[in-house]
N, C-alpha and C positions, 0 to 999 in steps of 0.2 A: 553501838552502845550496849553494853550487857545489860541482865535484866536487873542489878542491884541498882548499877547506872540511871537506870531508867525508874524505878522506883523512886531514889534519889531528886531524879528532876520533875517527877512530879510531884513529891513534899515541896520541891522550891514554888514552882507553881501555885501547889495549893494556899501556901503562905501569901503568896503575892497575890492571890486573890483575895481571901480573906482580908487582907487591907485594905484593896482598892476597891472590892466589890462589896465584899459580905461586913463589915464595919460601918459602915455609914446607914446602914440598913435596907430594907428594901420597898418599896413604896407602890402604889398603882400605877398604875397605867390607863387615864380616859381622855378620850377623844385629844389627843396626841399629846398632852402632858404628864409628867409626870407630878403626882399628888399623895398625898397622907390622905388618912382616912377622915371624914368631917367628924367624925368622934375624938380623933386623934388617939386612939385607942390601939395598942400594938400586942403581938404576940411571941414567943419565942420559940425559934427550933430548935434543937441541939445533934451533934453529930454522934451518929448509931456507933461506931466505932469503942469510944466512953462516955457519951451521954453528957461530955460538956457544952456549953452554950456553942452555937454555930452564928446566929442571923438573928435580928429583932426584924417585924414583918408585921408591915402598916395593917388593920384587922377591920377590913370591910363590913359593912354591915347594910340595912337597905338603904340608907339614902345613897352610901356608894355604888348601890347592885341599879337605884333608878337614876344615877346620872350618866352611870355607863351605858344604861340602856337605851336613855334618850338621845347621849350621844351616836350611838350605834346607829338611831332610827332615822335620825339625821343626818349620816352619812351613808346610808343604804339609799338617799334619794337622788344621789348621785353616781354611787358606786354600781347600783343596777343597773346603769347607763353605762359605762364603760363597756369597751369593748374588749371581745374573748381576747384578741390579740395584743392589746395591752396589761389585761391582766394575764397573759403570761409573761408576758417582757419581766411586768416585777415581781414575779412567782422567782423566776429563775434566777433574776438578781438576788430574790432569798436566798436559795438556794447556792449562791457561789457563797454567800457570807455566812452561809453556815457550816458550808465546808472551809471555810479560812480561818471560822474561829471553831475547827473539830477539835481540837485537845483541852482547848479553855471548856468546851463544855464536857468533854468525857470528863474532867478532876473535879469540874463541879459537881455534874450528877453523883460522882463515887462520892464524895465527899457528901453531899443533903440525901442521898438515897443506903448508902452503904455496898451497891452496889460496885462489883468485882469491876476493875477499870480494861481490863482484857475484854469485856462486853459492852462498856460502854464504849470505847473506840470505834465503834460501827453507830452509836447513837446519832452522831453526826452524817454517816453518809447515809442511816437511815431516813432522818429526817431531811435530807436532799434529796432523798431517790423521790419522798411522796410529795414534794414542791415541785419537782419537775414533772414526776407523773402527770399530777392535775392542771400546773404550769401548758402542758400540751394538749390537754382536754377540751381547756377555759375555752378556744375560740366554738365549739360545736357542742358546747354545754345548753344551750337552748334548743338544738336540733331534734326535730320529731319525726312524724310520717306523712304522708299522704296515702289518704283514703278517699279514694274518688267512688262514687255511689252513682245512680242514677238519680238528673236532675240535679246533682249537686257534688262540689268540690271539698270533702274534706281534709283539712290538715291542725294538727298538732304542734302547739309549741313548749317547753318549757321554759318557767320564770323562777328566780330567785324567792325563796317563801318569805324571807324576810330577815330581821336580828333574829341572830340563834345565840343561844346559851351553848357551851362547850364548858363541862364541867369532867377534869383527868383525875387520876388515880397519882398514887404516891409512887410507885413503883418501876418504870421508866419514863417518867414523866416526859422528858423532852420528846422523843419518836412520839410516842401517845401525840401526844395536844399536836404537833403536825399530822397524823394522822387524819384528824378531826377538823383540825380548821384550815389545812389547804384545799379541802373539795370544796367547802365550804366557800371561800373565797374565790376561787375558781368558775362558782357557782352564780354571783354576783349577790351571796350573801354578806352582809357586816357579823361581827361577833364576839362576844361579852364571855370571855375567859373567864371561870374561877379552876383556878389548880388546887392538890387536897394540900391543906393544910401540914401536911409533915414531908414535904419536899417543893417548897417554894421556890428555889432557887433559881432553877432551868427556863420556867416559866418570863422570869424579868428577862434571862437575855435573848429569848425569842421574840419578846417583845420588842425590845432595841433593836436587834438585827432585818426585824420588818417595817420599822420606823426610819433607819438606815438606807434602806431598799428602796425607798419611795412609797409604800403603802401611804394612801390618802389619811388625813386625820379622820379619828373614829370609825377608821374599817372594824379595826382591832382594837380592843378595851380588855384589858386586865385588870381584876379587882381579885385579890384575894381575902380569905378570912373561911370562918367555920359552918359547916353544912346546915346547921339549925339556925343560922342567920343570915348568910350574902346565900349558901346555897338556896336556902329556899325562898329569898325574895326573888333571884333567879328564876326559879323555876316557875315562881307564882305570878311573873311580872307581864302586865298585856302588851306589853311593846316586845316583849322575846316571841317568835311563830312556831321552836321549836326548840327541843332540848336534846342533846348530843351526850349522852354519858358512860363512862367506865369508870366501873367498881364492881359492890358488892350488892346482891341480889337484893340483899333486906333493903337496900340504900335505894336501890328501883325502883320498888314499890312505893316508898314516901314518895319519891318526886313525881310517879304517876299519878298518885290521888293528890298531890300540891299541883299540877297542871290542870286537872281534871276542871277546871270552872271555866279554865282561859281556852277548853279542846287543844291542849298544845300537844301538838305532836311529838313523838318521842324516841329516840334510837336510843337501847341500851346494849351495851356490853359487858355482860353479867361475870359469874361465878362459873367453876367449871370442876368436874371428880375426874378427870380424861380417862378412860381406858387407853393402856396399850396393850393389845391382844399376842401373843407369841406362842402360834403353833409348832408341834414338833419338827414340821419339816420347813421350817424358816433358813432360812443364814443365821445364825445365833450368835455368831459372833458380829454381824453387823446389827443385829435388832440390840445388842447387850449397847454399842455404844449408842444408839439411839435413846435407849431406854435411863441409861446415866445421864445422858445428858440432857433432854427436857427434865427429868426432876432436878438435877441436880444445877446445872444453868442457871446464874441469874438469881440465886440463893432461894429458888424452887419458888421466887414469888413474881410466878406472872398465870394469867387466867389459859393458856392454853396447852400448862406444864401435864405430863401424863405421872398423872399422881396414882392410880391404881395399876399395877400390872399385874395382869389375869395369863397366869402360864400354865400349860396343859403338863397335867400331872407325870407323864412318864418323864420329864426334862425338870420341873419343880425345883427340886432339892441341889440339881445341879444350877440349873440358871440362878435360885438365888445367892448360892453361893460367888459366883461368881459377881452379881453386882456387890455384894455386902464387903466384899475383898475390893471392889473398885471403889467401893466409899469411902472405907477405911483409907485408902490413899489421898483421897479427896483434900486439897490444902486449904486451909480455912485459916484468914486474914484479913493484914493490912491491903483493903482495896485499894490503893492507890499501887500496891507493887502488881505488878505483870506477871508474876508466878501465882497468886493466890487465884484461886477457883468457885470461891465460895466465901462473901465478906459478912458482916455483921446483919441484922434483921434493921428494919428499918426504924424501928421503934420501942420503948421499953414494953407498955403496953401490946403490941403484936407479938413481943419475942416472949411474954408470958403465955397468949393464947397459944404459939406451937410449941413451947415448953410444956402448956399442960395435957397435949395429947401423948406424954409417955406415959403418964400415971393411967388414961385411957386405955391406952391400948394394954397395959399389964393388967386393969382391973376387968376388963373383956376376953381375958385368955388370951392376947395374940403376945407373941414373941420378938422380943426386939435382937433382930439380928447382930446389929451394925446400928452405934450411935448413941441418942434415947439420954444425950446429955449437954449442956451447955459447952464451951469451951472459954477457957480463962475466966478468971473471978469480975473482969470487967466489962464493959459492952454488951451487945446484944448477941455474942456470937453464938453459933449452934452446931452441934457434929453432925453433919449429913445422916440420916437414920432409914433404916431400913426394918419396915413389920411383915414379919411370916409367920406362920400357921394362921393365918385371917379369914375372916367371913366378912362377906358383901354385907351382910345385918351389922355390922360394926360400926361404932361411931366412926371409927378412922377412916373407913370403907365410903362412910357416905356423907361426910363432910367435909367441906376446903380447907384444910390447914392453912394452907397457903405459904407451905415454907420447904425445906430441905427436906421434905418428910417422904418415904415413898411405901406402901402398901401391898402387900403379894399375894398372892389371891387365883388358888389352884380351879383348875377345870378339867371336865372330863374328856368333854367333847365339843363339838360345833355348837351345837344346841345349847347347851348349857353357857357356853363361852357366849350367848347372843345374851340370853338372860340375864347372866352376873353386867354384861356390860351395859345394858338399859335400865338396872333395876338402880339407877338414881335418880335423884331430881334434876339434873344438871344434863344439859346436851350440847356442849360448847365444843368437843374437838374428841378423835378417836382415832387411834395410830393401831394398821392393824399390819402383821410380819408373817407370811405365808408365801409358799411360792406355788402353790396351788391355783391358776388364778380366777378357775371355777370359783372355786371357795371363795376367794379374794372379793369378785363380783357381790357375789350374793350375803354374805357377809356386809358388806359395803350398804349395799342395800336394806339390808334390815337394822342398821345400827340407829337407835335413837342420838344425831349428832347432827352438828349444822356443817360440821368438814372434817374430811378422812382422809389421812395418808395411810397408804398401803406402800409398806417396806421403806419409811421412810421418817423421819422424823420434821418437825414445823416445819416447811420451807415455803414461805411465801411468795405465789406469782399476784400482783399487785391489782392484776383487771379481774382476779377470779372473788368470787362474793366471800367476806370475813364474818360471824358471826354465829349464832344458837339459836337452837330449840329448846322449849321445856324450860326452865328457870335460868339458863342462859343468856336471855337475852331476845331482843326484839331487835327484826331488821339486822339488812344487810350493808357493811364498808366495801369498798373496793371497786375499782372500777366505776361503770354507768353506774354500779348501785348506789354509790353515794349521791350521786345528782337525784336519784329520785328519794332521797329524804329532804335533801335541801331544795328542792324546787316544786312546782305548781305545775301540774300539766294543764295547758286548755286545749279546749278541739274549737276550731273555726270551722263551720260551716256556709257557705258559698254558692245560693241558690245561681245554676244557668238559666234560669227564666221559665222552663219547661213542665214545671210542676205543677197541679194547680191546688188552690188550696181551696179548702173547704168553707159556705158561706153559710153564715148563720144572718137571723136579721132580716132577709132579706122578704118583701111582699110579696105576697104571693099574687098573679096579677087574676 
């Protein structure tokens, strides 16, 4: 199939979704029905491409965020009882059905998110890789230690903490929310979905595909609707034990001080300014596609894009040259064809926020290389952009755009290059390109970040810990670490008889 071909069959697709999925609208999901909202109250989304209607979507509010929740609580008094090795049986059965319906959800996603359909095709086996991951975990997800003392037997177990809240982001929504709620499950938690409000789609057929699977009713509960009402009866609810979130830092802090009464525990996955560092004596032809491709990937909106690149003065002039020529090629479209590289912004509202950082950056001195303009009169679309002559004091420097945007940002030396890369509020990720690997080390080591690739760009091993320091975020995904957000440790203690204890009381004769 050629790539016009293929383009082609996914407009057919897409159409055939849109009537069989996306027209009838889309509804909750509680304790294994499907439900409207008891308000009956809907919202609409529209597709980023031209901003005509997409999907009407049932608009949650709290009596739906506390029937989800109760059903949650009620099927967590079962489901914490299950065994590891049957909740991987239906971990993996997720996971076959959502590799059999990978192309229904890559058109989707392109289609609610804008997202380039060349990326979402991996959305699917991403989210199998992290059902099977946890899938295989579940049976030793309670597993502790023993600690034996004198006198006595200690050991350790871990328990499921309870219904959690799992509240995604708009932006690859489907991988996300697996991410989040197969440890979780895994874990012999229940959990109360809300997805963001401007990419609903992917969410419903996750839900189906695990109701499919055999998931018990009210493992899973989906309720959508907007952050200042199902969000934060969510977060403020006493039957939820924890909150699971990705987005935006501002957005963290609400939900922490909205937990704050109920002590609910909380994992965020915040905001992020990434450095990518590029010393003179790197591979520079390898750091260059590294460096195009986290910002430019993905239509530069995802939290662990390296949106600052800090390049050492004697190469500057030539390295940015060279990305700005690579951008300038950058194809920017119809997500759904297989050529495009770069689709629409997800929203009209977001596609003004990275709109308005050209005027920024010109009214700060920095120079727009490459970009710095919309593309076509309709949609959200954006030219991939590139700012040089920049200072780290810059708005552009020290804020998330969160879009195609990329930043250039000269240094002199080691020293300075540590400085310019710490001097944000953000510690979520830092890609550093040296073959030195002294430097590499110690570098490594003084970067204010929660994860470093050296000469490398994102590549995720799944047991290694995912998250930030500093306004990035709290706690760690991946691997064991996600069991210790969703679960309880106790220590058992187990006197051999041998101790004695102390007597109070007693007469003295």
């Amino acid at each position: 199939m050629t790539q016009s071909e293929a383009a082609t069959a996914n407009h057919d697709l897409a159409a055939q979704l849109r009537e069989s999925r996306l027209k009838p609208g889309i509804r909750h999901f509680i304790g294994g029905q499907w439900v409207d909202s008891a308000s009956g109250e809907t919202f609409d989304t529209h597709s980023p491409v031209d901003n005509a209607f997409l999907v009407k979507t049932a608009r949650g509010d709290a009596q739906d965020i506390d029937r989800a929740a109760k059903a949650a609580w009620d099927a967590f008094q079962t489901w914490r009882e299950v065994g590891g090795a049957e909740r991987r049986r239906i971990m993996h059965k997720i996971a076959d059905l959502i590799e059999k319906r990978a192309q229904e959800i890559a058109v989707l996603e392109s289609m609610d998110t804008g997202q380039a359909i060349r990326f979402m095709k991996s959305a699917a086996a991403r989210g199998a890789e992290n059902f099977r991951f946890y899938a295989d975990r579940a049976p030793a997800a309670q597993d502790g230690q023993s600690l034996p003392t004198t006198g006595f037997i200690n050991y350790s177990l871990r328990q499921p903490i309870g219904p959690v809240g799992v509240i995604t982001p708009w932006n690859t929504p489907f991988m996300l929310s697996t991410w989040k709620i197969a440890p979780a499950l895994a874990a012999g938690c229940t959990v109360v979905h809300k997805p963001a409000e401007w990419s609903p789609v992917s969410a419903t057929l996750l839900a189906e595909i695990m109701d499919e699977a055999g998931l018990p009713k009210g493992v899973h509960n989906l309720v959508h609707g907007f952050g200042e009402s199902a969000g934060k009866t969510l977060t403020e609810h006493p039957l939820i034990k924890a909150v699971a979130f990705v987005g935006e830092t501002t957005t963290g802090s609400h939900i922490m001080r909205q937990g704050a009464d109920t002590l609910k525990r909380v994992h965020f996955e915040l905001g992020g300014k990434n450095p990518v560092v590029v010393f003179d004596d790197a591979d520079l032809d390898k750091a260059l596609d590294a460096v195009v491709f986290m910002i430019y990937s993905l239509n530069g909106e995802r939290c662990t894009s390296s949106s600052r690149v800090l390049i050492q003065e004697g190469i500057y002039d030539e390295f940015t040259k060279r990305i700005a020529e690579r951008a300038s090629n950058i194809r920017v479209g119809d997500p759904l064809d297989p050529e495009t590289e770069v689709g629409p912004l997800v929203h009209p509202r977001h596609f003004e926020k990275v709109m308005s950082y050209f005027d920024k950056a010109r009214e700060e001195g920095a120079t727009i290389a490459e970009g710095g303009v919309r593309v076509g009169e309709s949609g959200n679309f954006v030219r991939p952009t590139l700012f040089t002559g920049a200072r780290n004091d810059m708005r552009i420097a020290q804020e998330e755009i969160f879009g195609p945007v990329l930043t250039a940002i000269p240094f002199k030396d080691e020293a300075e290059a540590l400085s310019l890369a710490n001097d944000v509020a953000y510690g979520l990720a830092g890609y550093l390109w040296t073959n030195d690997l002294t430097r590499a080390h110690r570098f490594a080591h003084g970067l204010e970040a929660g994860m470093i690739w050296v000469n490398s760009e994102n590549v995720r091993h799944l047991p290694t810990p995912f998250g930030g320091v500093k306004n990035s975020g709290i706690g760690r995904d991946g691997g064991d670490y996600s069991f210790e957000f969703y679960m309880e440790t106790k220590n058992i203690a187990i006197s051999l008889g041998t101790h004695k204890t102390a007597k109070l009381g007693v007469k003295k004769e």
